[in-house]
Each structure stands twice: as structure tokens, then as C-alpha cells.
N, C-alpha and C positions, 0 to 999 in steps of 0.2 A: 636549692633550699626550698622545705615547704615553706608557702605563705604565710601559715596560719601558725608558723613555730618564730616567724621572722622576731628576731629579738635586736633591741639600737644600747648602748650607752647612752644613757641621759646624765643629763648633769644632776648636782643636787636638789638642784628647784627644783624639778619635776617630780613632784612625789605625790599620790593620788593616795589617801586615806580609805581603807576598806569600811564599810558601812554596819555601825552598831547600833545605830539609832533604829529604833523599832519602826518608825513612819515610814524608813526607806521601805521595809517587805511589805509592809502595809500597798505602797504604792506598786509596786512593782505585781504584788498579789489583784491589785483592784485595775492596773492596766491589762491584765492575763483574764481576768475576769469579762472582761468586754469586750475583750480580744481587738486592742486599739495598739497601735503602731507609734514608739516613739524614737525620735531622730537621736534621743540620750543615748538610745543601744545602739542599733543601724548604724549611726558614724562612729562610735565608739567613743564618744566624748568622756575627758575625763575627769567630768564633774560630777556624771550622774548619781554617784555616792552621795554627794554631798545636796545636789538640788531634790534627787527622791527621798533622804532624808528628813530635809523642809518641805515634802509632802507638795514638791512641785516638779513640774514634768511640761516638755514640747512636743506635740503632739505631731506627728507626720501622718498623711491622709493622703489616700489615693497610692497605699499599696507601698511595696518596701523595692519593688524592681526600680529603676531607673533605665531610661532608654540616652542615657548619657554615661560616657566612661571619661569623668574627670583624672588627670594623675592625681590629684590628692586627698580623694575622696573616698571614705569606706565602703558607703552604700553600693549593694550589688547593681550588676549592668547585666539586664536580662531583660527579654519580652516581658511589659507589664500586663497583670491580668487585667480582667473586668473589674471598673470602679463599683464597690460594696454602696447600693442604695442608702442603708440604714447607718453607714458611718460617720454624719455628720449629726445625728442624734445620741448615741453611741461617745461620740466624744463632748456633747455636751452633756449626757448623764456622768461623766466622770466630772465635770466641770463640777456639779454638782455635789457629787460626793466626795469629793477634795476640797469642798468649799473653798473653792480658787476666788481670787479679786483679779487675778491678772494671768491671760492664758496667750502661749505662743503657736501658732499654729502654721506649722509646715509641710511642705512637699516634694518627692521627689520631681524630676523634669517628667514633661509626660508629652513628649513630642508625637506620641502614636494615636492621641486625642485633638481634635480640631481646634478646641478651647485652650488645649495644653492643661486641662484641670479646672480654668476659672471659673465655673460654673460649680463646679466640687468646692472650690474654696466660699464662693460664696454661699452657698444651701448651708456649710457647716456654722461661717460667723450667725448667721442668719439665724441656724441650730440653738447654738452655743446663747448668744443673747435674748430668746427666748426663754431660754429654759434659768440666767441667769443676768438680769436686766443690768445691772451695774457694773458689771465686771468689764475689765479693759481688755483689749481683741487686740491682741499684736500680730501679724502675718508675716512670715518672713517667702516669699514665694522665688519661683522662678524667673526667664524673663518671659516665658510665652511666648517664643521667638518676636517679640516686638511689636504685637497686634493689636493694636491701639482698643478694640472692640470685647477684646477677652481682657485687660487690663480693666476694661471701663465694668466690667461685669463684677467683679472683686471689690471695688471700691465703690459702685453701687449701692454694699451691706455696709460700706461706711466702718472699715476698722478704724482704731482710734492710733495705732503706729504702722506703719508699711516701711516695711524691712526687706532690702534685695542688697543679697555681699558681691561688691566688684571683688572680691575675695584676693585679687594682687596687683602689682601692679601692671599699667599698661604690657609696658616691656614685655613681660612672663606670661602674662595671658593666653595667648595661644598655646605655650607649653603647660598651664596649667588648668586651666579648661575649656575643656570638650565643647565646641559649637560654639559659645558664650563669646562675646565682644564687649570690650572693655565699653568706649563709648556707647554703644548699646545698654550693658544695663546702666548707667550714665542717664540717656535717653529716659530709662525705663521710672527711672528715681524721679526723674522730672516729671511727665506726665501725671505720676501717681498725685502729688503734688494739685500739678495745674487741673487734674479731674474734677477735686474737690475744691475749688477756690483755694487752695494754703490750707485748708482745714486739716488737716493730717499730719501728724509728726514723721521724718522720713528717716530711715536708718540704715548703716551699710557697715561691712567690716572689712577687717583686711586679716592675712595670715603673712605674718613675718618668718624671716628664716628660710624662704627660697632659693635667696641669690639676690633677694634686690636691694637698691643703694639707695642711702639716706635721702636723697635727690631726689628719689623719684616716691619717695612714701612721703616726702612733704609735699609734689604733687599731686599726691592723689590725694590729698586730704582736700591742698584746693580747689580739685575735681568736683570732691564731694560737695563742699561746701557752694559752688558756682552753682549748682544743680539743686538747692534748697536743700541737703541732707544738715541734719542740726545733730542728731547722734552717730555715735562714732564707737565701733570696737574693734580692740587690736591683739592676738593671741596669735603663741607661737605653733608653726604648723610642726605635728607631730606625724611621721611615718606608719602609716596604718600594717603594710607588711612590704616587705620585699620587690612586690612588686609595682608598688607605689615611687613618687618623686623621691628624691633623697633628701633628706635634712641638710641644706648647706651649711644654714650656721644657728646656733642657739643663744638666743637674745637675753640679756642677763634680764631681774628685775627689775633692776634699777635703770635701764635704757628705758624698758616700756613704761617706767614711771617718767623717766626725762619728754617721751613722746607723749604722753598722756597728758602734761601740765604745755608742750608745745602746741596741740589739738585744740585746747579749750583757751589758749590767748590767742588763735588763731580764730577761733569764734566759734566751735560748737558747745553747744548745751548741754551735754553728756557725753562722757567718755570713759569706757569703760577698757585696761590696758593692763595685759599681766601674763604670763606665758600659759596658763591654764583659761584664759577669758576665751570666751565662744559666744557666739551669736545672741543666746539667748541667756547669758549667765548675768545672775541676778537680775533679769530682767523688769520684778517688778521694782527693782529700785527707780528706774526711771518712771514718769508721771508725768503723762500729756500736756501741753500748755491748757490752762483753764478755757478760752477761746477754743479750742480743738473739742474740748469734752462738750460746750453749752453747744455749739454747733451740729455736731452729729445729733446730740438729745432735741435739737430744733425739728433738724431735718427727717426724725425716726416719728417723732411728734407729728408733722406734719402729714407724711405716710399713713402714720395710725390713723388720721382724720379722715 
């Protein structure tokens, strides 16, 4: 079977509304325009109808190859090129002309780079809140194979949420991604964390529907939460083609609503939980602790001086 014809039965939830809102071509036109990369296409998410609609968008930086072949991931696996100097301005002129308050900003793995990219991450936040001073910086990155040094470069520009998905659980991890170690990005959650004194909100998701048991997704919640993560997303993995993992099983709504009110009496701050949620979906619903915002504007303060 070709890949790119690979067709699943979904159930009835899963239905993705085609785009008639004028703001989505709008954006989609004004991304093509600056010629900026976003993870809404490349993974095939199936919101981006609905968030380039509301004239919002996650931006991926440092190129669309990935030097990681996850099973459950769309994005291509191919030598990546040269990182584009001007792409972290570039994507803050779009900041601008979206007049965004809240921007997500991603990356493929870029293990062919010394930094893994965090030097790219950080010029762009750096970019981005230049060009628009108030707006919220959410990052969702890779782990940088675990180098404490290209972490500390990242959060350096001080975003105001840091975002790494242990994407499943323990268990699956190695079946489900490439290189990546559960305790690892674990690790990874934490330091982001203790870099900035607490000052940072930290976030992580999961994808249900591999194979894993209720047992071990309420361990990993307490994984998250041991490790300071306060936000929490839960969405069903969907089959990118044929040659991707297979859909074990498809989680009704009303489970990821049962897991979502289980998340937040367990103690996190937000939880966003629904068979269409992804990483970045509605993401400016969530809002930094007030402490997190006066501290970065302390510390950006203190720099300017």
C-alpha cells in the first residue's frame, strides 16, 4: 500500500471540520509569505482548520527534516539542511502581523547540530519579544540529548512556559520513540524548571491509544507532577500512514474527560484532554502564574540595565 493513500476507520469523534473562516487562508497565505514552517502541517495535526481559523499557528524552526524517525510521528526523517540565519526574525514579523499575545514555538530534533538547535531557539524567543514585548513565549523543544548547557541556553531568553512531551508511557517508549528516554525527558522537565529558580510553568503530553494501561497513565501523570510539570495534555494518537505505529485502541470522549477531572484532583493546573487535543491546542487558554510573568519582566529588566 502506498503511504500517502494509507486510509483507518475512525470512529465518529474524530471528525475534523474543513476551514471557511476567511482568517484561516489569511494565515496560511501570510505563513507562505515568509516562507515559515509550521508543525500544524508537517505533523498533520488535526486542528489546524480550526486554530489557523482563529488566526493562530505553531511555529517549527530550524527546518521541517528531522534526524529522528519516531513510529508515530509525521514529520519527515531526512539529513537536515542549514539553519536559515533570518528565521528567527521572520517568525517574529509574523508574530506581528497576527498580532499574536501568545506564541508556540517548535522544533524538529536536530541531533546533526552541537546545541541540538538551542541556540536557534533561543535568537528566535529573543527575536519574537523584541519585535513584540508582552506576548507569551511558549516552547515546546526537544531533549538535546540531555545537555544541561544547551538547555541552559533556551531558557537563558527566559520563555514564560517550557513544554517537552514524554509523549507515552514508560513502557512504549522505546517502541514509540526514536532515541528519546522516558526518564530523560523527565530529567529534561526538571532542570528547565530548577534553571530558572521555579520561575517557569512546565508542560508535557501524552498520546493515548498505543497499547498502554490505565496503570501506567496514572503513572505517568505522577511522573509529571514529581518532576514540577503543573500542565498537562492528553490526545488520541492518530495513524499518520501505513507505515506508522498502529492505532490499538480509540479512547472514547468521555474517558479523556474521566482522565482530565482525574489530572487536575491529582494536582495539576491545567489540563487540557479530548481525542483531537495536541500539544499546542488552545494553548493561549492557559496563563502563566502571575509570579512567573513579574519574574522574567524582573530579570529582562535587569538585563536591559
Amino acid at each position: 500500500m502506498d503511504p500517502g493513500l494509507h486510509r483507518e476507520q475512525k470512529p465518529d469523534w474524530i471528525r475534523v471540520r474543513l476551514p471557511h473562516n476567511p482568517a484561516f487562508w489569511s494565515t496560511k497565505s501570510l505563513i507562505n509569505d515568509l516562507k515559515l514552517v509550521t508543525v500544524c502541517e508537517e505533523a498533520q495535526c488535526p486542528n489546524r482548520w480550526e486554530c489557523w481559523g482563529q488566526g493562530t499557528a505553531t511555529f517549527m524552526i530550524a527546518g521541517e527534516r528531522c534526524t529522528r524517525a519516531c513510529g508515530f510521528c509525521a514529520v519527515k526523517t531526512a539529513r537536515p539542511e542549514a539553519l536559515e540565519e533570518d528565521e528567527p526574525e521572520r517568525v517574529a514579523e509574523a508574530t506581528r502581523r497576527m498580532n499574536l499575545n501568545h506564541i508556540v514555538i517548535t522544533a524538529v530534533a536536530r541531533d546533526d547540530l552541537k546545541d541540538g538547535g538551542a541556540e536557534h531557539f533561543q535568537r528566535t524567543i529573543e527575536a519574537v519579544r523584541a519585535c513584540n514585548p508582552k506576548i507569551i513565549i511558549e516552547v515546546l523543544v526537544p531533549d538535546f540529548n540531555d545537555k544541561d548547557w544547551a538547555l541552559e541556553l533556551v531558557m537563558a531568553a527566559r520563555p514564560h512556559i517550557f513544554n517537552h512531551n514524554i509523549e507515552t508511557v514508560e513502557r512504549l517508549t522505546p517502541l514509540v520513540r526514536s532515541r528519546a528516554q522516558y526518564q530523560r525527558s523527565l530529567s529534561v522537565l526538571r532542570k528547565a524548571k530548577d534553571i530558572v529558580d521555579g520561575k517557569v510553568a512546565t508542560k508535557s503530553g501524552l498520546m493515548l491509544g498505543l497499547g498502554e494501561r490505565e496503570e501506567e497513565v496514572l503513572q505517568a501523570m505522577d511522573d509529571l507532577l514529581e518532576h514540577g510539570v503543573t500542565v498537562l495534555t492528553m490526545g488520541q494518537y492518530l495513524r499518520p500512514s501505513a507505515m506508522h505505529l498502529p492505532v490499538v485502541e480509540y479512547i472514547t470522549p468521555e474517558r479523556f474527560e474521566e482522565l482530565r477531572l482525574v489530572a487536575l484532583e491529582k494536582g495539576f493546573r491545567h489540563v487540557a484532554s479530548g481525542p483531537l487535543v495536541r500539544s499546542s491546542y488552545h494553548a493561549a487558554d492557559f496563563h502563566p502564574e502571575e509570579d512567573v510573568i513579574e519574574a522574567i519582566e524582573a530579570d529582562l529588566a535587569k538585563g536591559a540595565a
